[in-house]
VONU-621407 format. One record per residue (C-alpha): y, x, z; chain. Coordinates in Angstrom, 3 decimals, always signed. Layout:
BEGIN
<rec north="Y" east="X" up="Z" mol="A"/>
...
END
This chain:
BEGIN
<rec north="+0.000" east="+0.000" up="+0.000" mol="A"/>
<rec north="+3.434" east="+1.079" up="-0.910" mol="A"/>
<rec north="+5.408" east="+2.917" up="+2.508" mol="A"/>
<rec north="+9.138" east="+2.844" up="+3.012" mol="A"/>
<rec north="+10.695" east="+6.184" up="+4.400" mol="A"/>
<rec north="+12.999" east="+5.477" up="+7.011" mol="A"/>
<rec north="+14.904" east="+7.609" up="+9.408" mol="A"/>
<rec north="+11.922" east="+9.782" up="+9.437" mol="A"/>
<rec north="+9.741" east="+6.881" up="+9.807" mol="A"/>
<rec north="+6.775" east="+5.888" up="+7.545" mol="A"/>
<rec north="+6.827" east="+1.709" up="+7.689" mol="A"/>
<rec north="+3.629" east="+0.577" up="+5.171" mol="A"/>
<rec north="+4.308" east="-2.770" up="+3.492" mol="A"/>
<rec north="+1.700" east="-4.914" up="+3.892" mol="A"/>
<rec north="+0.394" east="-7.689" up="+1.472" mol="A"/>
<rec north="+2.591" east="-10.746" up="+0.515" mol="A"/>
<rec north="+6.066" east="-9.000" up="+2.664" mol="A"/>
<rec north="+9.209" east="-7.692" up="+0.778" mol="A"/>
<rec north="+11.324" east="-4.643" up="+1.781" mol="A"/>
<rec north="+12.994" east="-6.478" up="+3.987" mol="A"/>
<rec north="+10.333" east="-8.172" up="+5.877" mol="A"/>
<rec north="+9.034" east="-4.440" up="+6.174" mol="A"/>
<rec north="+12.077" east="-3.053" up="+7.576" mol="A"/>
<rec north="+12.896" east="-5.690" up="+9.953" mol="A"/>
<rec north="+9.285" east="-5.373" up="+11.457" mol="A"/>
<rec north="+10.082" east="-2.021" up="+11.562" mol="A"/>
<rec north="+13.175" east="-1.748" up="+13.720" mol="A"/>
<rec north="+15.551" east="-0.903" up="+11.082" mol="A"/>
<rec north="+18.958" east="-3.074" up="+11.147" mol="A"/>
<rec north="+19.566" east="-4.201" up="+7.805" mol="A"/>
<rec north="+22.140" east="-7.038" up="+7.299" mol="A"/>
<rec north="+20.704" east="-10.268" up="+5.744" mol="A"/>
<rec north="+21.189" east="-14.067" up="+5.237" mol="A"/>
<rec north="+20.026" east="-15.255" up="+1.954" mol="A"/>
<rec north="+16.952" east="-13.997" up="+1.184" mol="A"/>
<rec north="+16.966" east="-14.715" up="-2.262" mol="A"/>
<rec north="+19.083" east="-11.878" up="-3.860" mol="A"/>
<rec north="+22.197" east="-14.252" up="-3.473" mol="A"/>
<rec north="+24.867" east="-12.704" up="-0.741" mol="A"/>
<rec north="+23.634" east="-9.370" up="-1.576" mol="A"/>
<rec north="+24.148" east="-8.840" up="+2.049" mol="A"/>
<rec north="+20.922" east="-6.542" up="+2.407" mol="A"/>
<rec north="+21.520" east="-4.224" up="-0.107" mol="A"/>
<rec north="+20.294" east="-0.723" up="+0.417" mol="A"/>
<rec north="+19.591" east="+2.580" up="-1.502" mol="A"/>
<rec north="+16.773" east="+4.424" up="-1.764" mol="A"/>
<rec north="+17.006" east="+8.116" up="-2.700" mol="A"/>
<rec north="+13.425" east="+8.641" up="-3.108" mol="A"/>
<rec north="+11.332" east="+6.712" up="-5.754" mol="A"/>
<rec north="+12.299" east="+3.924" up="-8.622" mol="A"/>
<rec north="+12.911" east="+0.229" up="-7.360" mol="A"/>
<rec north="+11.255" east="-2.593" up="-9.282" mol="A"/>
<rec north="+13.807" east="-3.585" up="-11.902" mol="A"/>
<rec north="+13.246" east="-7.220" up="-9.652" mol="A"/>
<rec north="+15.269" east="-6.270" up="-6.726" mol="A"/>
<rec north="+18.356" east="-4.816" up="-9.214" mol="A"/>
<rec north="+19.011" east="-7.885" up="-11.191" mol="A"/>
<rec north="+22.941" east="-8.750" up="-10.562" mol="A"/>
<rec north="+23.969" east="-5.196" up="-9.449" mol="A"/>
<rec north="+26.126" east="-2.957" up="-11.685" mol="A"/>
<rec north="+24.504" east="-0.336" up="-13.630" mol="A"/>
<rec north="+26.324" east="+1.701" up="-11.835" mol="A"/>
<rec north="+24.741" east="+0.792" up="-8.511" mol="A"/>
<rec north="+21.290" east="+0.343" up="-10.115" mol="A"/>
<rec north="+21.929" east="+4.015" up="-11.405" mol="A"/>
<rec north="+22.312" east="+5.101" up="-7.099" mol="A"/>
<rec north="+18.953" east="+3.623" up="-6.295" mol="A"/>
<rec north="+20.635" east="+0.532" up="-4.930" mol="A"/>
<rec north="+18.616" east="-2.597" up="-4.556" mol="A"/>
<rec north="+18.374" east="-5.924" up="-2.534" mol="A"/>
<rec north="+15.516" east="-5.603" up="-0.056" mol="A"/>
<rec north="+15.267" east="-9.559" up="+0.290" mol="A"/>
<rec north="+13.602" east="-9.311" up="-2.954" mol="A"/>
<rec north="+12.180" east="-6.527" up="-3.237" mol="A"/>
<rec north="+8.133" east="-5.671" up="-3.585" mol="A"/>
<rec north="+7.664" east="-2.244" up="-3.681" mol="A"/>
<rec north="+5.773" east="-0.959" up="-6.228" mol="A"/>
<rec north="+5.236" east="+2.778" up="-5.240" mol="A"/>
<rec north="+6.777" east="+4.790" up="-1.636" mol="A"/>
<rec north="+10.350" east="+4.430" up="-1.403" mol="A"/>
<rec north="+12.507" east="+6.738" up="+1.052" mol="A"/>
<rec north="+15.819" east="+4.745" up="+2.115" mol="A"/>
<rec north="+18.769" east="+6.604" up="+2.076" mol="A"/>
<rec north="+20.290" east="+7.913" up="+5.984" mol="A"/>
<rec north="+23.782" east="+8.529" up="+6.251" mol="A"/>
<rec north="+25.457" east="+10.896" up="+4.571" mol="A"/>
<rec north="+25.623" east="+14.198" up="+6.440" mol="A"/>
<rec north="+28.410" east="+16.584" up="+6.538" mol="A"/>
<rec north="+28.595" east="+20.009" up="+4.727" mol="A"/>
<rec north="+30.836" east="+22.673" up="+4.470" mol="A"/>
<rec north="+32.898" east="+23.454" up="+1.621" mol="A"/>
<rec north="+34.840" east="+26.697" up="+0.813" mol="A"/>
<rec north="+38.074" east="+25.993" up="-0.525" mol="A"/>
<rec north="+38.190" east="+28.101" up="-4.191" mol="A"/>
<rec north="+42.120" east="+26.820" up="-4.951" mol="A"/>
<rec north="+45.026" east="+24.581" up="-4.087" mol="A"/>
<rec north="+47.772" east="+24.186" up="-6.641" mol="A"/>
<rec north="+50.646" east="+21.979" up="-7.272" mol="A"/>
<rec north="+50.027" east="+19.996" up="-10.275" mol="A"/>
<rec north="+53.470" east="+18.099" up="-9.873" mol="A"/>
<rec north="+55.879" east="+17.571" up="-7.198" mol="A"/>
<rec north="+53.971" east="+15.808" up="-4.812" mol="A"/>
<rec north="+50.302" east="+15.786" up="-6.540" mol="A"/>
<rec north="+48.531" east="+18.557" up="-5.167" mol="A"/>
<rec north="+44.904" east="+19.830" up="-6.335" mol="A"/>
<rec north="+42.521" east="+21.301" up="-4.112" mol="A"/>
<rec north="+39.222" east="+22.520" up="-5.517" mol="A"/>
<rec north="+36.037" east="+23.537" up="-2.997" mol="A"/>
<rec north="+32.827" east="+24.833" up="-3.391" mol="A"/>
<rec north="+29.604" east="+23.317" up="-1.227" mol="A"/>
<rec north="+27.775" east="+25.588" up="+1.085" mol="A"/>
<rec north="+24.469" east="+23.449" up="-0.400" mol="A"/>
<rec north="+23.735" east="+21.341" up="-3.226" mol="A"/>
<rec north="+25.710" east="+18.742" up="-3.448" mol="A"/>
<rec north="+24.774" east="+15.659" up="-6.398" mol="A"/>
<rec north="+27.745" east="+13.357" up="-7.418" mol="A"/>
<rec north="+29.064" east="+11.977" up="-10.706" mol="A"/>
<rec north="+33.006" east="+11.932" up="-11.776" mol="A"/>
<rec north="+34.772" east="+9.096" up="-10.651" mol="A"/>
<rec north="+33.337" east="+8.777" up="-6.950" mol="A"/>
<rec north="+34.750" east="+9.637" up="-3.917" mol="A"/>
<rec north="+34.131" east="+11.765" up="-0.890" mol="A"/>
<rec north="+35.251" east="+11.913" up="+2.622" mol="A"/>
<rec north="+37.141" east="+15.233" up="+2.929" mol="A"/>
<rec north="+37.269" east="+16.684" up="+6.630" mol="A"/>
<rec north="+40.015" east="+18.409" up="+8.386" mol="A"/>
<rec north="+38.588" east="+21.429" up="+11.206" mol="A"/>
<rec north="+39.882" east="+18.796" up="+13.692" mol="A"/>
<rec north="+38.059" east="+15.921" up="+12.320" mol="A"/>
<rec north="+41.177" east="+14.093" up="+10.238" mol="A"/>
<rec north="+38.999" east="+13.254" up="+7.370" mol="A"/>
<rec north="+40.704" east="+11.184" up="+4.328" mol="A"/>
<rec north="+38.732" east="+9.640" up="+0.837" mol="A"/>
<rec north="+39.777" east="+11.164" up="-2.415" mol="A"/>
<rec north="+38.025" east="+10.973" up="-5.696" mol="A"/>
<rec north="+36.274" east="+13.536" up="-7.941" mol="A"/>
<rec north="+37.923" east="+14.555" up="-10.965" mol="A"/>
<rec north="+35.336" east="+17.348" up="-11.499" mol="A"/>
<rec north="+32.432" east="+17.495" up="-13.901" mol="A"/>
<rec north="+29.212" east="+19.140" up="-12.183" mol="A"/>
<rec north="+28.005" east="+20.378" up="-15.711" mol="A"/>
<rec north="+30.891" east="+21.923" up="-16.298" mol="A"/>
<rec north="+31.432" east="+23.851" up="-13.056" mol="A"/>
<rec north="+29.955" east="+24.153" up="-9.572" mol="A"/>
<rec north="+33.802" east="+23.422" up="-7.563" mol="A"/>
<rec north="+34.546" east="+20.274" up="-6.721" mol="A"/>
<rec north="+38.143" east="+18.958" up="-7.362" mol="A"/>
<rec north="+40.025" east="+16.021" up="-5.878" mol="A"/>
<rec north="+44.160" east="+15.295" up="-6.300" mol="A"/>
<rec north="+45.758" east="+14.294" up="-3.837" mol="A"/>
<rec north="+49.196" east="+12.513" up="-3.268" mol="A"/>
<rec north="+51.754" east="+14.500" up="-0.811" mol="A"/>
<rec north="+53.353" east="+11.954" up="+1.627" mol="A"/>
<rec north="+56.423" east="+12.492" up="+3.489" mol="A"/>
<rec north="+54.485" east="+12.212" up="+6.812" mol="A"/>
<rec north="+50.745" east="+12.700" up="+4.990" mol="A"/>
<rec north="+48.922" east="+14.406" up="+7.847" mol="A"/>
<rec north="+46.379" east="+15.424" up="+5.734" mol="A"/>
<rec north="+48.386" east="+15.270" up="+2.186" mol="A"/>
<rec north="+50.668" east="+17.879" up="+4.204" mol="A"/>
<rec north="+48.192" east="+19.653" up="+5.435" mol="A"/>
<rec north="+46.225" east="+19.985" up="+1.928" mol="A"/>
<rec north="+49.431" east="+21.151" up="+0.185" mol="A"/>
<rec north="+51.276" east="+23.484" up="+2.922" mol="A"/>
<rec north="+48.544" east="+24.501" up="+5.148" mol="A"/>
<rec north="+45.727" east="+24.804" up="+3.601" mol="A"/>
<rec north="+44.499" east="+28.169" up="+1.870" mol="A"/>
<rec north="+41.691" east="+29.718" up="-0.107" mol="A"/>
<rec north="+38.475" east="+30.915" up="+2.024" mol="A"/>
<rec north="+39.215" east="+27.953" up="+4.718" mol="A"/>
<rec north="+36.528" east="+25.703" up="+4.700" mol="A"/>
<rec north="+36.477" east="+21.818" up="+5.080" mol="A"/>
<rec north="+33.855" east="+19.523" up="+5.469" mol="A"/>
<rec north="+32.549" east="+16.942" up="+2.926" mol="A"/>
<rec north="+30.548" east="+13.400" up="+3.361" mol="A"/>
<rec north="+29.432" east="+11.350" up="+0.288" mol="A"/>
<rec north="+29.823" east="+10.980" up="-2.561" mol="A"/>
<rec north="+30.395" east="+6.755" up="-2.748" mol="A"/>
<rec north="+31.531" east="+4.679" up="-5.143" mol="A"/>
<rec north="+30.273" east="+2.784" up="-8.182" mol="A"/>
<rec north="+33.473" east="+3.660" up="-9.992" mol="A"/>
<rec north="+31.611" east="+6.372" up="-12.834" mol="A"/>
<rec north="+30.113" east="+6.487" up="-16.698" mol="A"/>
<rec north="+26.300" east="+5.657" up="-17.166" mol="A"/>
<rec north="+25.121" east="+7.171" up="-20.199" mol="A"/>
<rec north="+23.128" east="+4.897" up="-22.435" mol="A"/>
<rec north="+25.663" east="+3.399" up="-24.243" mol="A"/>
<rec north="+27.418" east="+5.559" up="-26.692" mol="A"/>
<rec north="+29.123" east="+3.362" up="-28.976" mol="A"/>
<rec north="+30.773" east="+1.528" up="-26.261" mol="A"/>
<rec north="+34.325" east="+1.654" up="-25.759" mol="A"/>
<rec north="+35.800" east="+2.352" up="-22.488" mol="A"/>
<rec north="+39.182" east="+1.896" up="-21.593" mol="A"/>
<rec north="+40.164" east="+3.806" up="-18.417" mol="A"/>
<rec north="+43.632" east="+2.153" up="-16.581" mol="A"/>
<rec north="+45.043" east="+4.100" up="-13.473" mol="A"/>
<rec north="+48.421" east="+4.793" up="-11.449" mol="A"/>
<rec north="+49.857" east="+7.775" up="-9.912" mol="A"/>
<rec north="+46.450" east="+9.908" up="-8.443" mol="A"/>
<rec north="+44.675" east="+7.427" up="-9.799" mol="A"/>
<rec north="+44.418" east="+9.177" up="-12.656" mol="A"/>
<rec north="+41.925" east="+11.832" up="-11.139" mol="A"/>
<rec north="+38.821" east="+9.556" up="-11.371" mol="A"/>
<rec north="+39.899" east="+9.055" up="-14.334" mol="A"/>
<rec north="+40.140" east="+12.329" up="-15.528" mol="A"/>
<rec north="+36.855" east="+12.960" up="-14.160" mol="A"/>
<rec north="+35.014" east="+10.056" up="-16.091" mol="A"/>
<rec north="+36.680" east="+10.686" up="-19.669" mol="A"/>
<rec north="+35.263" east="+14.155" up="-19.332" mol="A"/>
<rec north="+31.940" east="+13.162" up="-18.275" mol="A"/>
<rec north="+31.841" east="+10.787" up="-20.892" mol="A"/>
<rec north="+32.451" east="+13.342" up="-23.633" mol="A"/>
<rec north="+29.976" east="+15.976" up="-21.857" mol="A"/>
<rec north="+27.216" east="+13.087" up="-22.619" mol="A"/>
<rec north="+28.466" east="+12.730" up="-26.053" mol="A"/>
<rec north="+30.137" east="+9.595" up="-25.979" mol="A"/>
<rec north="+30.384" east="+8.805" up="-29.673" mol="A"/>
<rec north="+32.852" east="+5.459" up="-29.006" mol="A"/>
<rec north="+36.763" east="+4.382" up="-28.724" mol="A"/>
<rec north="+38.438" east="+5.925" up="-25.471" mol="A"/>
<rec north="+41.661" east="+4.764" up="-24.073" mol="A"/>
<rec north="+42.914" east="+6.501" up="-20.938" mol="A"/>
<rec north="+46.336" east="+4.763" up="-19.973" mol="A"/>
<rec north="+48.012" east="+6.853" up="-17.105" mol="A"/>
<rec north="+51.235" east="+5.114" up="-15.213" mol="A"/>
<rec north="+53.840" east="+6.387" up="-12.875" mol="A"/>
<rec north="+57.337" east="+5.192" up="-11.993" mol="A"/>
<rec north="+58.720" east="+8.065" up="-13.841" mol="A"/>
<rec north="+57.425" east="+10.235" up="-16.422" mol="A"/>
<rec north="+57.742" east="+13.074" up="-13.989" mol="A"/>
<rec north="+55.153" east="+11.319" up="-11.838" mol="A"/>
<rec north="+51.991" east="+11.922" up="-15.066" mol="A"/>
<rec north="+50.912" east="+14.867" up="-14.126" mol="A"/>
<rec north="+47.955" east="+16.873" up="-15.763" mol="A"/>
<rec north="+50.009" east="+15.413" up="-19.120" mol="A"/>
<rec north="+49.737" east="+18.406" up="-21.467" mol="A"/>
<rec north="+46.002" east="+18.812" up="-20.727" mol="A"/>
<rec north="+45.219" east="+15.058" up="-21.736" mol="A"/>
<rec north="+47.249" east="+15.421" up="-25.162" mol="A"/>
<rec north="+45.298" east="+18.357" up="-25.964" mol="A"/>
<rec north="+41.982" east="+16.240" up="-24.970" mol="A"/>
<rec north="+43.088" east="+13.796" up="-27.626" mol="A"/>
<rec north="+43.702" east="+15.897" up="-30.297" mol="A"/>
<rec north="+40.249" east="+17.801" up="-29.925" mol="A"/>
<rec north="+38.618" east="+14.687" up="-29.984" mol="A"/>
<rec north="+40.339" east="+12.249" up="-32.353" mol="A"/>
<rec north="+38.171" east="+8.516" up="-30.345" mol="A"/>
<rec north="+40.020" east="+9.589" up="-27.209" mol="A"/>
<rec north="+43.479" east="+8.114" up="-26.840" mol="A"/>
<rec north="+46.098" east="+8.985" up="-24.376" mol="A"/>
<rec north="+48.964" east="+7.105" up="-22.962" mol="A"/>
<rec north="+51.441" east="+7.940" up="-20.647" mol="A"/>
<rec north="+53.575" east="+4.770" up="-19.452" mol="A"/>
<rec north="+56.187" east="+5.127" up="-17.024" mol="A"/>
<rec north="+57.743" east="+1.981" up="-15.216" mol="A"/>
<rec north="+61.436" east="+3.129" up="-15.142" mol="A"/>
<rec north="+63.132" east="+5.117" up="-17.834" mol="A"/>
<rec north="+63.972" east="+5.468" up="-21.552" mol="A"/>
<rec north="+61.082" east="+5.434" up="-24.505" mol="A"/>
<rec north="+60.288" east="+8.452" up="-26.130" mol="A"/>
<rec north="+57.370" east="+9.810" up="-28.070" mol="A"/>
<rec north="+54.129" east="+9.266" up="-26.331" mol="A"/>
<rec north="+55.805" east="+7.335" up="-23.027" mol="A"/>
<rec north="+55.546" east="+3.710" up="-22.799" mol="A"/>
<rec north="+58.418" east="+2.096" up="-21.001" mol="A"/>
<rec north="+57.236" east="-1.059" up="-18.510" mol="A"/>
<rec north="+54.421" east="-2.052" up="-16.389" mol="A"/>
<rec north="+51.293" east="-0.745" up="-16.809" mol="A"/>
<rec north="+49.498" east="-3.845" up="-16.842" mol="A"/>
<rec north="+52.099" east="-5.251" up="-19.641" mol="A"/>
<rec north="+51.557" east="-1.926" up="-21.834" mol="A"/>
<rec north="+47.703" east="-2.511" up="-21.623" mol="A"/>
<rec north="+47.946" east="-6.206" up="-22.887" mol="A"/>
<rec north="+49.528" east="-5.266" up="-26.177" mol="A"/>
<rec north="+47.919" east="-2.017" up="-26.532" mol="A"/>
<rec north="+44.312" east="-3.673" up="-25.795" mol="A"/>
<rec north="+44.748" east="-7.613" up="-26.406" mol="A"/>
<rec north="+41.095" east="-8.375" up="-26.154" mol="A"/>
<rec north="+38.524" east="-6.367" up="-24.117" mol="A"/>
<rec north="+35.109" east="-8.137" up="-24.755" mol="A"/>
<rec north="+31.737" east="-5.511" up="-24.716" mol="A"/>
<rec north="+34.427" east="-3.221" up="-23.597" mol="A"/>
<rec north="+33.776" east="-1.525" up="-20.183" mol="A"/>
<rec north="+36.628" east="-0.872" up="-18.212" mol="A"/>
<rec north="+38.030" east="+1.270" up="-15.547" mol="A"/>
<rec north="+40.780" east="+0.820" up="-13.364" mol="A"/>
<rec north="+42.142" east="+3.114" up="-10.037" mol="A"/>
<rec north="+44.922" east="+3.749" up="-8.317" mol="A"/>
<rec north="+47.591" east="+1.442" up="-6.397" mol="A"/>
<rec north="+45.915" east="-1.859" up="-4.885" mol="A"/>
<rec north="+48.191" east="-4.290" up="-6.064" mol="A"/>
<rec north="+47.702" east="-2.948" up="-9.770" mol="A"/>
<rec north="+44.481" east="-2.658" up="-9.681" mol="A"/>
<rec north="+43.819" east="-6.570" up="-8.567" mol="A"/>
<rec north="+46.102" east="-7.636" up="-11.186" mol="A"/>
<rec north="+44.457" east="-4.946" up="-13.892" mol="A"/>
<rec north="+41.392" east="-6.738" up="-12.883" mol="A"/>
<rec north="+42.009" east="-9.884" up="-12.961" mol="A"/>
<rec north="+43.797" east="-9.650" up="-16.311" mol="A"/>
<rec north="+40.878" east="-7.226" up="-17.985" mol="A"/>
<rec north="+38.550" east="-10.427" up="-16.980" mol="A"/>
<rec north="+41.186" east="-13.028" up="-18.737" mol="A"/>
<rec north="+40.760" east="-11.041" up="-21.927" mol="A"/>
<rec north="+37.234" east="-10.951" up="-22.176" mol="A"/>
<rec north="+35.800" east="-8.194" up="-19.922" mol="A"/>
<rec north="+32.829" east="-8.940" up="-17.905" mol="A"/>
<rec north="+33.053" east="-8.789" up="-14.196" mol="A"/>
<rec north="+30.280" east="-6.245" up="-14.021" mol="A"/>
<rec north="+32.401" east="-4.632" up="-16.440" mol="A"/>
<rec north="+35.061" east="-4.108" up="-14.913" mol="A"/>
<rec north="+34.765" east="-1.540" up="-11.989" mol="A"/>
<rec north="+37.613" east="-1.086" up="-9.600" mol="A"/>
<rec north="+38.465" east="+1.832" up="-7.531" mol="A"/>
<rec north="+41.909" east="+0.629" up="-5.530" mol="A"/>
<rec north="+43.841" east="+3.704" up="-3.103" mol="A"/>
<rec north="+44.740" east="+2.772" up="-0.064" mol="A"/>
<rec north="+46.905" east="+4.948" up="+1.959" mol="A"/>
<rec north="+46.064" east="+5.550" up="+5.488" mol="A"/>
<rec north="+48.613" east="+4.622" up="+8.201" mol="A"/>
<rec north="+51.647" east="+6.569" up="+9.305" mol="A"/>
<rec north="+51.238" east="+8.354" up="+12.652" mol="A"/>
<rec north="+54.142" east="+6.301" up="+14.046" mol="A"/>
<rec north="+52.192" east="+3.206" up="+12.864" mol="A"/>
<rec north="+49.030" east="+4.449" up="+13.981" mol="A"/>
END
C-alpha cells in the first residue's frame, strides 16, 4: 500500500481512505471542510513522488508543477513525502548595486542547493531576524546567484539596510521559494503578456528570461510602469532583450510626464487595454502595487483571460516602525 512521508513519519494508506483520511489518522493537522476538492482548504505539496492527476484538477499549472494537490481527494498511487517547512540557509551576498535611485539589487549565493523558478519569492533574513519577501529575478540556468530588487523606503528597515549597510561576504539567510507566480514550459506558442509596477518588474524580468531559456517560440509583451520614467529601471537592458529577440516586446509607461519614443504616457492598466484589447488563450502576468494588480486582474479577466490564467503576484509593503 502506498505510505505518506510525514515529518519523518511513515503513515501507510490503507484500502478505501484518501490522503487525507491518512493524515488525519495520523496526527498531522491539515485544514479541511469540503472533502470533495471544493474549498481547496486541504491543499498540500508533496516534494517526493507524482500525485494522481485526480487530486490536481482545478489547481494552476503552476501549482500542479510544485507537487501541490488536494488531499480530500486524493488516492495515492505510489509513496508520497509531504513537504515540511521550509528551512533556513545561508546565503553569501556576491553584490549590491543601485539600479536606480531607490531600486537597489542585491545578488547572494546559497551555502546548499537551493531549487526555485523566476518569478517566486523568498523570505530574505536580516542577522537579527528582520526577514522581508522579495521576488527572484534570477534564472538558475543561467547562473548559480540569486537576485532580488528591492525598493528603498524612506524608513525601509530592511530596504535601508539592503542598500546602505549591507556588503559583499555578509551573509543572510533565505526561506522558500513560494509563489505560483512563474512560466511552465509546455506551451511554446503561447503568448504571455507580463504587466508590473515599480519592483514589480523583477519577477518579471525573471520570467521573460526563463521563458526564452526554454525556447519560448510565441508573442511576449513585458509592460513596465512607474510614476516617472526615472522610476523603469533595468530600461536599457530590456530594449536590448527586444531587439535580440524580435517576439519580445517592451514597454515602458510612465503615469506622469510627456510622450516620447518608447514611453507611454497614462495608467498602466489604460496603456494595456489599447495595446492588448483582447487577451483570450493568452496567459498573463501581473506584479507589483496591490491596487494595480486587482484592477490588472480584474480587467485581464473582462477581456478574455482565464482566471487560471491570470496569476497575480501583488507587493505589499511592510509597516513603518512608528506604525508598527
Amino acid at each position: 500500500m502506498p505510505i505518506l512521508r510525514v515529518h519523518g513519519r511513515d503513515l501507510p494508506v490503507e484500502p478505501g481512505e484518501t490522503a487525507l483520511d491518512a493524515l488525519l489518522r495520523g496526527g498531522a493537522l491539515v485544514p479541511n471542510s469540503c472533502r470533495a476538492g471544493a474549498c481547496k482548504s486541504c491543499l498540500v505539496r508533496a516534494s517526493a513522488g507524482t500525485p494522481p492527476p485526480a487530486a490536481q484538477v482545478g489547481l494552476k499549472d503552476t501549482q500542479r508543477a510544485r507537487g501541490y494537490f488536494l488531499a480530500c481527494v486524493c488516492r495515492p498511487e505510489e509513496d508520497l513525502t509531504i513537504a515540511d517547512e521550509d528551512p533556513t540557509i545561508a546565503a553569501e551576498v556576491t553584490g549590491v548595486d543601485m539600479l536606480s535611485a531607490d531600486v537597489v539589487r542585491v545578488r547572494m549565493r546559497p551555502a546548499a542547493p537551493f531549487a526555485y523558478r523566476p518569478g517566486q519569492f523568498v523570505t530574505v533574513l536580516r542577522p537579527d531576524g528582520l526577514a522581508r519577501s522579495y521576488s527572484l529575478a534570477s534564472v538558475p540556468e543561467l547562473g548559480e546567484d540569486l537576485e532580488i530588487h528591492a525598493r528603498v523606503l524612506p524608513q525601509g528597515r530592511m530596504s535601508g539596510y539592503l542598500a546602505r549597510e549591507l556588503h559583499i561576504g555578509d551573509r543572510l539567510g533565505l526561506r522558500g521559494p513560494s509563489g505560483d507566480c512563474f512560466y511552465v514550459p509546455g506551451e511554446p506558442g503561447r503568448t504571455l503578456v507580463l504587466i508590473g509596477t515599480g519592483t514589480g518588474l523583477a519577477p518579471l524580468y525573471g520570467i521573460a528570461r526563463d521563458a526564452l531559456h526554454h525556447g519560448h517560440t510565441g508573442p511576449i509583451t513585458l509592460i513596465h510602469g512607474g510614476l516617472t520614467a526615472a522610476g523603469l529601471y533595468l530600461g536599457d537592458t530590456l530594449a536590448g532583450m527586444a531587439r535580440e529577440r524580435p517576439g519580445l516586446r517592451y514597454v515602458r509607461c510612465a503615469l506622469h510626464g510627456e510622450p516620447s519614443e518608447g514611453l507611454e504616457i497614462g495608467a498602466i492598466e489604460a496603456v494595456a487595454a489599447r495595446l492588448l484589447p483582447k487577451l483570450a488563450g493568452h496567459k498573463v502576468y501581473l506584479c507589483g502595487d496591490p491596487e494595480r494588480v486587482q484592477i490588472l486582474k480584474k480587467q485581464s479577466f473582462m477581456r478574455g483571460a482565464r482566471m487560471q490564467d491570470i496569476l497575480a503576484d501583488a507587493f505589499v509593503t511592510a509597516p513603518s516602525p512608528a506604525a508598527a
